[in-house]
ROMAR-851549 format. One line per 5 residues: number of its first residue (from 0); for each residue x, y, z of N, C-alpha, C. Coordinates in nm, 3 decimals. Example, Ala and Ser with C-alpha at 12.3 -4.5 7.8 and 13.67 -1.06 7.14 Angstrom:
2
0	1.319 -0.569 0.780 1.230 -0.450 0.780 1.320 -0.330 0.780  1.285 -0.225 0.708 1.367 -0.106 0.714 1.290 0.003 0.787
//
This chain:
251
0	-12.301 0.214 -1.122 -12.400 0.145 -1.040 -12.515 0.241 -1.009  -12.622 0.215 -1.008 -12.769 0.275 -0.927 -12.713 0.318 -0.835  -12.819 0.399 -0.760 -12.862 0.418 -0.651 -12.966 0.357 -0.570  -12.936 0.282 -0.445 -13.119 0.198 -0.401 -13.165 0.270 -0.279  -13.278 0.242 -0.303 -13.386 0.301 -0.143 -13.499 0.229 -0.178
5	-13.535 0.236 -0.012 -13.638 0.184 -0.003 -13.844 0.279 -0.038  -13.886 0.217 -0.079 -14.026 0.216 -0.072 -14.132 0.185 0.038  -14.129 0.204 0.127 -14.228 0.132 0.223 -14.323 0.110 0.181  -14.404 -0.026 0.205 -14.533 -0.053 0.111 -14.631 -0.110 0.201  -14.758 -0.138 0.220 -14.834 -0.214 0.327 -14.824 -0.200 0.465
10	-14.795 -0.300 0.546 -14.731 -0.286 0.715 -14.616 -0.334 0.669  -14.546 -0.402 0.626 -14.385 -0.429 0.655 -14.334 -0.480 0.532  -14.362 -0.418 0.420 -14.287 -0.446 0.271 -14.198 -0.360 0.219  -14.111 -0.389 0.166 -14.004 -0.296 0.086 -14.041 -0.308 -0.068  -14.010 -0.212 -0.150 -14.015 -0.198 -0.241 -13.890 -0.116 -0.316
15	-13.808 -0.204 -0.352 -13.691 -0.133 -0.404 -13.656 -0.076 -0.484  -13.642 0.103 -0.508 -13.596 0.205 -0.608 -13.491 0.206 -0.671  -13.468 0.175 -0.800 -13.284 0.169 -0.818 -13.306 0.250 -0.901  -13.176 0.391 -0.895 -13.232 0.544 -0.989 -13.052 0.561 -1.025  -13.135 0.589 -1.149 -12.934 0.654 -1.198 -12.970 0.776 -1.327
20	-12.924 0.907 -1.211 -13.056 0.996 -1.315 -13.170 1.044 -1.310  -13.217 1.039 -1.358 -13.400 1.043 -1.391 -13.432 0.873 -1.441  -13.372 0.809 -1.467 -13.395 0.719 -1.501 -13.407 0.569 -1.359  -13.530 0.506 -1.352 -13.550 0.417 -1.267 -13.570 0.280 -1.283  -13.586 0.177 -1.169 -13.656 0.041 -1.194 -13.713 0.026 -1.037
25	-13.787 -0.053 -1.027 -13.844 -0.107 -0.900 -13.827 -0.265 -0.879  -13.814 -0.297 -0.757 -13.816 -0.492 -0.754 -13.941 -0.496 -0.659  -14.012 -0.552 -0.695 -14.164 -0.617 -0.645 -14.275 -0.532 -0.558  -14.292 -0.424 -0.701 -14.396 -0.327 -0.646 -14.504 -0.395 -0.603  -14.520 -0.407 -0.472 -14.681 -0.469 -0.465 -14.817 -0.368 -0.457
30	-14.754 -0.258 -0.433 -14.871 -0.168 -0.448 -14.796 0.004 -0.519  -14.896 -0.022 -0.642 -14.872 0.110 -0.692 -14.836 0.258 -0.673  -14.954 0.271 -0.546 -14.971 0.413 -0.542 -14.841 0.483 -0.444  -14.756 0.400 -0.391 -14.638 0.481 -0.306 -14.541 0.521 -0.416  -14.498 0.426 -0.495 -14.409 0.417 -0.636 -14.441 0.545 -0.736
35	-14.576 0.518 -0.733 -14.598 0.655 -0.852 -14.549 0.783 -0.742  -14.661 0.796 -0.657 -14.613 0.912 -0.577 -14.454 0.966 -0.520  -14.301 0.866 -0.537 -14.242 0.856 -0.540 -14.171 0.939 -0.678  -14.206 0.820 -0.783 -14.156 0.843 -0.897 -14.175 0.999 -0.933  -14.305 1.020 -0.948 -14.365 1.181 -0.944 -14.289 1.264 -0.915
40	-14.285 1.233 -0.774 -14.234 1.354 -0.704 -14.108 1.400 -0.704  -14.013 1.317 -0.741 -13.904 1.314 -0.788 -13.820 1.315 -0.902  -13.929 1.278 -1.071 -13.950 1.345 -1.199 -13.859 1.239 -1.243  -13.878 1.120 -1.189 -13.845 0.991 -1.274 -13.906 0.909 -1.355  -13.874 0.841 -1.437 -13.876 0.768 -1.544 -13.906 0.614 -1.470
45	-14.030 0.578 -1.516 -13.986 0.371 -1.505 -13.931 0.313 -1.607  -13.852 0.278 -1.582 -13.817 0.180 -1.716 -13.795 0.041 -1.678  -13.793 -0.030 -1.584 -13.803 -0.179 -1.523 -13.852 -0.230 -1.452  -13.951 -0.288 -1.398 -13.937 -0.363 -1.301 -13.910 -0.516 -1.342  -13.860 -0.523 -1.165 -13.809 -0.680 -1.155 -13.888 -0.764 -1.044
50	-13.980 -0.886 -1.060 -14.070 -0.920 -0.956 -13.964 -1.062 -0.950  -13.992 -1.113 -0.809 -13.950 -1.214 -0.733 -14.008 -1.316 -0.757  -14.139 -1.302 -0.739 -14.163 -1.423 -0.759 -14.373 -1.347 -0.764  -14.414 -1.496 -0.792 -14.614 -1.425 -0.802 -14.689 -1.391 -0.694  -14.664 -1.351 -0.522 -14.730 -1.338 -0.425 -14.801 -1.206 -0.488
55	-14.902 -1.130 -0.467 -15.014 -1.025 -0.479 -14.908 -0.904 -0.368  -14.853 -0.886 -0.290 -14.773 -0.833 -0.226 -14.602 -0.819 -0.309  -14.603 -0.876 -0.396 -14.447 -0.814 -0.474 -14.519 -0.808 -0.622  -14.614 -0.806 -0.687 -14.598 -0.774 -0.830 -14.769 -0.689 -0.845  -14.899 -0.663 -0.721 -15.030 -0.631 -0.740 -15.040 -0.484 -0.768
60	-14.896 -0.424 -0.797 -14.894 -0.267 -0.829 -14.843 -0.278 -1.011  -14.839 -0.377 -1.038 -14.785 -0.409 -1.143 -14.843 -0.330 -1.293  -14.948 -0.375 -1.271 -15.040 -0.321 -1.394 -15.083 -0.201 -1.367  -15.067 -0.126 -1.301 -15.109 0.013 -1.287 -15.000 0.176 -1.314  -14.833 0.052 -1.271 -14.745 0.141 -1.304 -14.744 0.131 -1.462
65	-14.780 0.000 -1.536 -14.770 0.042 -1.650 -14.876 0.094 -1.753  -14.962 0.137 -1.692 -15.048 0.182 -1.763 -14.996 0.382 -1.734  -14.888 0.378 -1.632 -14.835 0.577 -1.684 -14.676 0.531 -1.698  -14.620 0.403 -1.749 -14.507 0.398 -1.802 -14.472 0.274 -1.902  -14.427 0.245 -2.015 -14.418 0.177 -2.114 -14.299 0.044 -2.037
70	-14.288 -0.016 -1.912 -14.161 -0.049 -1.869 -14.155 -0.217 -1.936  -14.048 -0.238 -1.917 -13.997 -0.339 -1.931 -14.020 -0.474 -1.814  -14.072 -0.575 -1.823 -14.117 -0.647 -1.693 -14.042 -0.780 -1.670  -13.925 -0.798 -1.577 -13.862 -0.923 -1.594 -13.911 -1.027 -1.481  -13.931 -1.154 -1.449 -13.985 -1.203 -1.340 -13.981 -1.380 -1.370
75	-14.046 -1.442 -1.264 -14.020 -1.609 -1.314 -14.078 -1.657 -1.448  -14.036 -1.700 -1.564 -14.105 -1.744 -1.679 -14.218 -1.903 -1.609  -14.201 -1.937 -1.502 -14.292 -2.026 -1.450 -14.392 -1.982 -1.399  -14.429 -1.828 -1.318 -14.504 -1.794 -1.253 -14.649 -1.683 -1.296  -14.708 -1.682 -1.264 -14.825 -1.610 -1.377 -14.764 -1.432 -1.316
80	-14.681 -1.356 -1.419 -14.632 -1.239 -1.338 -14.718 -1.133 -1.449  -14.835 -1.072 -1.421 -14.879 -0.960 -1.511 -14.765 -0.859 -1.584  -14.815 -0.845 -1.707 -14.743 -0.775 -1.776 -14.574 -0.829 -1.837  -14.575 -0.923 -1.774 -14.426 -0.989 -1.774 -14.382 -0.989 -1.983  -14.245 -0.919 -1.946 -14.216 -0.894 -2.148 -14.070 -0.994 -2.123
85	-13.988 -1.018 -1.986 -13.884 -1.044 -2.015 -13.883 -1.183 -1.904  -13.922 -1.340 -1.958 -13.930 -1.403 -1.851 -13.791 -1.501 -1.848  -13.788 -1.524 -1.745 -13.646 -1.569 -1.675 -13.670 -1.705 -1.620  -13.548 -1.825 -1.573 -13.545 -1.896 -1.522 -13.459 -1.929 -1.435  -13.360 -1.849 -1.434 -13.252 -1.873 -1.381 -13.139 -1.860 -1.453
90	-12.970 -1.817 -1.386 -12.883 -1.802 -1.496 -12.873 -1.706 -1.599  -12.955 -1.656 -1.614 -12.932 -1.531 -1.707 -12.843 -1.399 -1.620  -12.816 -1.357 -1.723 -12.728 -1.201 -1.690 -12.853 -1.114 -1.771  -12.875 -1.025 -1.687 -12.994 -0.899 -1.771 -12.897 -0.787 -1.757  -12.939 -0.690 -1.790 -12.923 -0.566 -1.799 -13.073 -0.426 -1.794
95	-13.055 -0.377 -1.651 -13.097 -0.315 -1.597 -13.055 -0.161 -1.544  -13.087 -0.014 -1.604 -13.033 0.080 -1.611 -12.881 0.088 -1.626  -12.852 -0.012 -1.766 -12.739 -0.035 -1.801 -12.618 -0.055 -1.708  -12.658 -0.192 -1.568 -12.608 -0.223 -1.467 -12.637 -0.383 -1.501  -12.527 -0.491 -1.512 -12.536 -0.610 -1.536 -12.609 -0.645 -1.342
100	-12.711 -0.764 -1.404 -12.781 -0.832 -1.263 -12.769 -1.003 -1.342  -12.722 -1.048 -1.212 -12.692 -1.229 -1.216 -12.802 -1.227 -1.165  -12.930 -1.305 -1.260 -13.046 -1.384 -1.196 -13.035 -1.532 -1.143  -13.010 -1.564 -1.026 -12.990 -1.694 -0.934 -13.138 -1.708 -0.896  -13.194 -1.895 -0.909 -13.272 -1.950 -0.911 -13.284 -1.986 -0.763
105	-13.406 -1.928 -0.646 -13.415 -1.989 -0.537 -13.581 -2.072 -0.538  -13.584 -2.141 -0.571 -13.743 -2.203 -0.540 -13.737 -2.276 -0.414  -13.851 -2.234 -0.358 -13.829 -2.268 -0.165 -14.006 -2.224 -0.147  -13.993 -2.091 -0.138 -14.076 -2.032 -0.077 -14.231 -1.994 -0.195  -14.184 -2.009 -0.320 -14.233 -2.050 -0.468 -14.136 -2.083 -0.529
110	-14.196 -2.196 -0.660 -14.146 -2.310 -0.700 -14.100 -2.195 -0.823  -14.088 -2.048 -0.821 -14.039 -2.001 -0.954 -13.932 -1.881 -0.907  -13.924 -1.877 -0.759 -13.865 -1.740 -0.713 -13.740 -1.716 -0.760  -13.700 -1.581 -0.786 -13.569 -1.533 -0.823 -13.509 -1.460 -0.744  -13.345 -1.505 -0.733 -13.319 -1.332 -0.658 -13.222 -1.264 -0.768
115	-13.208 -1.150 -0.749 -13.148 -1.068 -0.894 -13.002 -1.036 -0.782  -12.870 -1.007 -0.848 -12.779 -0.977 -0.776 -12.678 -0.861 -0.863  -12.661 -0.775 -0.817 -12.610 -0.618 -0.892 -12.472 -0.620 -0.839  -12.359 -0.639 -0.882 -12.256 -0.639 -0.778 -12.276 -0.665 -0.639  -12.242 -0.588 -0.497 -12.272 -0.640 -0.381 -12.429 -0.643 -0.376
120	-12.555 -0.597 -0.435 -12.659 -0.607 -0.405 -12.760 -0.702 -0.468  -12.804 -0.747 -0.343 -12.884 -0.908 -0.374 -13.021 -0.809 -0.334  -13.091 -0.840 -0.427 -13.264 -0.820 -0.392 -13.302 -1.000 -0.405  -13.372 -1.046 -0.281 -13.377 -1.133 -0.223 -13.515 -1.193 -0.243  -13.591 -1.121 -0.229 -13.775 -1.108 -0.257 -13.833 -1.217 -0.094
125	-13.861 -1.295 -0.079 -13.896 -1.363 0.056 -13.860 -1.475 0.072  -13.727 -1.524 -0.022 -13.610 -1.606 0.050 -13.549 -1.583 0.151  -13.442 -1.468 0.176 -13.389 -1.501 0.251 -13.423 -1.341 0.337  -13.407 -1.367 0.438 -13.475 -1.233 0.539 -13.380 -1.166 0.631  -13.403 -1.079 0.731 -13.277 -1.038 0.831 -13.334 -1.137 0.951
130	-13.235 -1.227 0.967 -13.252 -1.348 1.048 -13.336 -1.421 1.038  -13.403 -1.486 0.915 -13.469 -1.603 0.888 -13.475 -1.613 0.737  -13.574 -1.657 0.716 -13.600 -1.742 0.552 -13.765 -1.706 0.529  -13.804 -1.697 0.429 -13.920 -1.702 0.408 -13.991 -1.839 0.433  -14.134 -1.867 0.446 -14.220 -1.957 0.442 -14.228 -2.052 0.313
135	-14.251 -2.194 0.356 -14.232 -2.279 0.196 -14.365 -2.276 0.170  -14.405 -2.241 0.095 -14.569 -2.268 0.096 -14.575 -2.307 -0.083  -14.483 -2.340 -0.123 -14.494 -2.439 -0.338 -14.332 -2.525 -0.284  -14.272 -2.502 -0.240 -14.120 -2.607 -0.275 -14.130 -2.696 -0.142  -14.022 -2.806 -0.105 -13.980 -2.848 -0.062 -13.855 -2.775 0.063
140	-13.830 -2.862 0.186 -13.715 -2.796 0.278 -13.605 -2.854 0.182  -13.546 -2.948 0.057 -13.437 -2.946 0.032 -13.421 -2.854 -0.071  -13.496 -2.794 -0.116 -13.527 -2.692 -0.236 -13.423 -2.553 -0.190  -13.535 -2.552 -0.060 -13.491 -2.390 0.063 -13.362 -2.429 0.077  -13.330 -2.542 0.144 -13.142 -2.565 0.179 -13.136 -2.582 0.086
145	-13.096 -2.577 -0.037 -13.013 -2.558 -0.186 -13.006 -2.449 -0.234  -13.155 -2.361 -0.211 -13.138 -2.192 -0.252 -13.064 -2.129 -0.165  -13.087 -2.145 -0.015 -13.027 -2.062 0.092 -12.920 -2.106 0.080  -12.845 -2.197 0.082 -12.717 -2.266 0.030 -12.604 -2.155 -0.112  -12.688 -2.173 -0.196 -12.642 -2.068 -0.296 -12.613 -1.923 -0.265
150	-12.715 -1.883 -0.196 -12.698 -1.726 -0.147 -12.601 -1.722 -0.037  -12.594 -1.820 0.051 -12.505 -1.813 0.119 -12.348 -1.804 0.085  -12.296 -1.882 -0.024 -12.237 -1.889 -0.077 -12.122 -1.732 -0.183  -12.260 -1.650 -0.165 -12.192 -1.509 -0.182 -12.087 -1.414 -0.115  -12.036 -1.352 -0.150 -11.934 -1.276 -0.088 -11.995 -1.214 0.018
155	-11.967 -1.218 0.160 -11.988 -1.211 0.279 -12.044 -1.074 0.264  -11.922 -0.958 0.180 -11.996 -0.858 0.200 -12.078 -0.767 0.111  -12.155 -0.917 0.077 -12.306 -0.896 -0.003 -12.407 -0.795 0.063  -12.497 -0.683 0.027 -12.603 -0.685 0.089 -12.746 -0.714 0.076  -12.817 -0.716 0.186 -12.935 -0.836 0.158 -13.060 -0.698 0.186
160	-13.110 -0.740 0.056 -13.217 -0.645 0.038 -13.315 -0.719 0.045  -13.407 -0.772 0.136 -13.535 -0.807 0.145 -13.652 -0.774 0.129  -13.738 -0.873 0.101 -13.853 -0.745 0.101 -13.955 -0.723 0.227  -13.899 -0.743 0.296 -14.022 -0.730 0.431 -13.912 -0.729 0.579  -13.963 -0.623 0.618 -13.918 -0.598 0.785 -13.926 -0.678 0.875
165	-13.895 -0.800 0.915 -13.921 -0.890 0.972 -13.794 -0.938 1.051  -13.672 -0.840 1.074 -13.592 -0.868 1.175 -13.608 -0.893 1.287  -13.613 -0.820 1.340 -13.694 -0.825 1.483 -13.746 -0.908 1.537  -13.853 -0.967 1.482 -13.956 -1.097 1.533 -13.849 -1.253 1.474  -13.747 -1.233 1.398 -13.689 -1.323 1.368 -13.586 -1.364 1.502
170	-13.533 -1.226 1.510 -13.397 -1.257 1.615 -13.446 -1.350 1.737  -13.561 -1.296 1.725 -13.627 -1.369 1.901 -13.633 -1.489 1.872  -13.673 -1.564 1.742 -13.668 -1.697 1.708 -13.543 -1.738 1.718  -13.450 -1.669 1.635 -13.267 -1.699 1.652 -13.209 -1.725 1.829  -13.297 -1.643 1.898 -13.223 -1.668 2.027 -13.249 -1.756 2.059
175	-13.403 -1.813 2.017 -13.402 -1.979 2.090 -13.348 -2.089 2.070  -13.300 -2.077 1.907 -13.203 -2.174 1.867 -13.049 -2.207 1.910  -13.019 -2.037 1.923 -12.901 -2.015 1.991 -12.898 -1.922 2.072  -12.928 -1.977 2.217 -12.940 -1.871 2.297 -12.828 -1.819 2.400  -12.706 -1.888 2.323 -12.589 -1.839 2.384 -12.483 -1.775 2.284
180	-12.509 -1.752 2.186 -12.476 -1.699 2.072 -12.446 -1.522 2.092  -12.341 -1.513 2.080 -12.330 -1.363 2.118 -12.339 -1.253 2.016  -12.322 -1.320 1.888 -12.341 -1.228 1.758 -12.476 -1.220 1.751  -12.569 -1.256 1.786 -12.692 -1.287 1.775 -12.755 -1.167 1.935  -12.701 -1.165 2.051 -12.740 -1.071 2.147 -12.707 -0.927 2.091
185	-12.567 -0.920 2.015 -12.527 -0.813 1.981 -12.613 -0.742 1.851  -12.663 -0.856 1.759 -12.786 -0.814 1.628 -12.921 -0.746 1.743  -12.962 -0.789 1.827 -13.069 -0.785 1.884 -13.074 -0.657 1.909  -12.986 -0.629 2.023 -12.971 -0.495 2.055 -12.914 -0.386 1.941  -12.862 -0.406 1.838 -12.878 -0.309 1.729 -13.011 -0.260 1.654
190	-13.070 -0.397 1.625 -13.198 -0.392 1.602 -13.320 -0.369 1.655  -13.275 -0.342 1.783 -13.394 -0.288 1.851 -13.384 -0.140 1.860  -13.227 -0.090 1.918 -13.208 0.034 1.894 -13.297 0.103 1.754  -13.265 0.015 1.638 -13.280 0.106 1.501 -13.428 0.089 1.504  -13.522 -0.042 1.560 -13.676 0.013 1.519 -13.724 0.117 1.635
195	-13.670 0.102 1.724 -13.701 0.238 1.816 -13.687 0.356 1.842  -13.552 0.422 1.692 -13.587 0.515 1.635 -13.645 0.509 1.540  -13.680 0.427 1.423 -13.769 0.428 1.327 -13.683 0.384 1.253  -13.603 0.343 1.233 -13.520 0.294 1.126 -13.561 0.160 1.095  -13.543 0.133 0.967 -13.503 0.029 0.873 -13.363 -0.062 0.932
200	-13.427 -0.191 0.899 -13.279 -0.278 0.946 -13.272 -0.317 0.883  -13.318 -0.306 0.723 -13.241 -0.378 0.597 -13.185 -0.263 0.486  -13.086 -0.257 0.419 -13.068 -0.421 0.396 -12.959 -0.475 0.523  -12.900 -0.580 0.536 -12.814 -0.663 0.653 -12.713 -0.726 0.559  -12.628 -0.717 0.630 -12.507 -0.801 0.546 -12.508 -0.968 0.512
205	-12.457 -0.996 0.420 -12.443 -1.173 0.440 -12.387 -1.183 0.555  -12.282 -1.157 0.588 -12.175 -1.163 0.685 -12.279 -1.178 0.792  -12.392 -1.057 0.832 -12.472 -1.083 0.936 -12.522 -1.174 0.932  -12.589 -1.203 0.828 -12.673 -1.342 0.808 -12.605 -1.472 0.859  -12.509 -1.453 0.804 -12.412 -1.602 0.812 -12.390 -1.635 0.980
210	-12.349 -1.492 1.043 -12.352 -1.496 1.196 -12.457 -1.494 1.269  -12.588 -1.467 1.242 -12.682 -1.486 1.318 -12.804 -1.546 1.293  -12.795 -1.622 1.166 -12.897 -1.662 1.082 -12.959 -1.831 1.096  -13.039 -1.874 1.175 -13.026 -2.025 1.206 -13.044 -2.077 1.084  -13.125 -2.037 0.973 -13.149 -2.108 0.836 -13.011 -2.092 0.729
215	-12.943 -2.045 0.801 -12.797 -2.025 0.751 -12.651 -2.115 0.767  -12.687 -2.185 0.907 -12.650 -2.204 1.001 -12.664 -2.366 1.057  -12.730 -2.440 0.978 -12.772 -2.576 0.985 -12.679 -2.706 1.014  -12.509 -2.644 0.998 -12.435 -2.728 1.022 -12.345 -2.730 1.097  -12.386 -2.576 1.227 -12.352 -2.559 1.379 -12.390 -2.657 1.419
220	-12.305 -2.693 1.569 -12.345 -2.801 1.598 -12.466 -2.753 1.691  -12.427 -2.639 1.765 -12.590 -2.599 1.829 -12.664 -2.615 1.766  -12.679 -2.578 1.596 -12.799 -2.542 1.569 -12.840 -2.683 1.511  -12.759 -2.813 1.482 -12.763 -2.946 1.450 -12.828 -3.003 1.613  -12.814 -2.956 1.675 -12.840 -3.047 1.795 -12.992 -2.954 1.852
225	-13.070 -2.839 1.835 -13.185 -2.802 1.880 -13.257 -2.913 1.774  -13.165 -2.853 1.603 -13.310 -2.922 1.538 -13.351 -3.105 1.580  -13.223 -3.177 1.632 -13.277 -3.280 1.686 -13.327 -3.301 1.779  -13.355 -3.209 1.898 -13.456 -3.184 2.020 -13.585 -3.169 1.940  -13.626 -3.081 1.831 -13.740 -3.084 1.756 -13.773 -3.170 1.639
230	-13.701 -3.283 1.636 -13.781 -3.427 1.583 -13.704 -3.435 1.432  -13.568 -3.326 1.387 -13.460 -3.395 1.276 -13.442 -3.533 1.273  -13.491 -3.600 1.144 -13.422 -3.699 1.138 -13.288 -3.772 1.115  -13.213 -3.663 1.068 -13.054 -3.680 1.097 -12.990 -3.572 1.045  -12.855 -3.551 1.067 -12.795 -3.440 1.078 -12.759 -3.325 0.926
235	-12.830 -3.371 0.823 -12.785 -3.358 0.714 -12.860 -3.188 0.720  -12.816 -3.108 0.606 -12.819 -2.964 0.613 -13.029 -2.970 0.564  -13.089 -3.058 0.506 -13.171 -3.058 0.496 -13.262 -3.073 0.610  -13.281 -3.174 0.670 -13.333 -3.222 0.790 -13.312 -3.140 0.905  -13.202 -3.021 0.871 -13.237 -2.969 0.983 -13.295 -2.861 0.943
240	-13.296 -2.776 0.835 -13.294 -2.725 0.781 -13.485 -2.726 0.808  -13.505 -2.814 0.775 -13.688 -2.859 0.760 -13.719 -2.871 0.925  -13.639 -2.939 1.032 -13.680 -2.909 1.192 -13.700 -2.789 1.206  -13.595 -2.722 1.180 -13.576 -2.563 1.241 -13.711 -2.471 1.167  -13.730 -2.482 1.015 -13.852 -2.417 0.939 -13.982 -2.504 1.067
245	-14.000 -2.550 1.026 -14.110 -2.623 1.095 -14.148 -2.536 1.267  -14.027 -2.566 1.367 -13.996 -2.520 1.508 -14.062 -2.323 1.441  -14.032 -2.275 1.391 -14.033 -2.156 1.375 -14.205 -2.087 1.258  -14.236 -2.203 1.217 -14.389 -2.180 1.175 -14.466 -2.213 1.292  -14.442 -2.233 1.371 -14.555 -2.232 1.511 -14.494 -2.161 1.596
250	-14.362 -2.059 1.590 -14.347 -2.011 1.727 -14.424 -1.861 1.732
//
């Protein structure tokens, strides 16, 4: 197996290093110049990247790493991904620093997103987050409950590599859904501890997810009964699924 770390990229992006060796890959460089300076400094090799999906924030470093490395580019065969040599749809098994990755199809948040899964490690891209879901802005809410559905569906003690720091401002949303939820007081106060020393709170376990995650979570009855205070039309994993997204793009 690799080794992973993070990249910090922008105000709150990850950019994920997987190194075995001198030999590397990245998942959704959005900006070049931390990666090279990385790679550099440390006397590695690119040989992959893997993009999520087409936002300018996971693939706009794209063309620049390969113009000082010959890499290999895997990403949605639906989505316009620069440089792309290896395009995907879903279902495939790749091979990545000679480490098998299950590519699972989430379209939600774009109608082409992928998440790649390495044994326990899921790179997620802006599906699924530490205590929320990404924004739908190309799919449908039954799209999101069918992808988040699938990922959920992983071995609990999956870990969830996201690409953006966005715990924190999530949990506070989680408490309103469930604000008697004690796995959810207990995430809070971990997570506040770790950004107030500076730490990183990803990646997060499924297991966490599953316990504190309202987009996870759609067929609690708490969390079945807020989304019908916010205008669900009935109890099905979709409908609430689409209350709760909705309740949480305006909070």
């Amino acid at each position: 197996m690799f080794e992973i770390s993070a990249i910090p990229a922008f105000k709150d992006n990850y950019i994920w290093l997987l190194t075995r060796g001198n030999r590397a890959a990245v998942v959704d460089p959005g900006d070049a110049a931390p990666v090279i300076a990385r790679l550099s400094r440390a006397g590695l090799v690119l040989e992959t990247v893997l993009v999520t999906h087409h936002h300018a924030d996971h693939q706009g470093g794209v063309r620049e790493l390969l113009t000082r490395w010959p890499a290999a580019v895997f990403g949605p065969a639906s989505e316009s991904i620069t440089g792309l040599t290896c395009p995907l749809s879903g279902g495939e098994r790749i091979s990545v620093l000679d480490v098998a990755l299950d590519v699972i199809p989430v379209p939600g948040h774009t109608l082409g997103h992928l998440a790649y899964l390495a044994g326990d490690a899921l790179f997620c891209g802006d599906t699924l987050f530490g205590a929320g879901c990404g924004r739908l802005f190309e799919g449908t809410p039954a799209q999101m409950a069918a992808s988040l559905a699938l990922l959920a569906a992983l071995p609990a003690t999956s870990k969830v590599y996201c690409a953006h720091e966005y715990t924190e401002a999530n949990l506070r949303f989680a408490r309103m859904v469930e604000p008697d939820n004690p796995a959810i007081a207990r995430r809070v106060e971990e997570v506040a501890a770790r950004r107030g020393a500076g730490l990183s709170t990803v990646p997060s376990t499924l297991a966490d997810e599953l316990a504190t995650n309202p987009f996870l979570r759609c067929a609690v009855p708490v969390v079945v009964t807020a989304a019908a205070a916010r205008g669900a039309v009935d109890a099905s994993p979709e409908a609430v699924f689409a209350a709760i997204r909705a309740w949480r793009n305006a909070f």
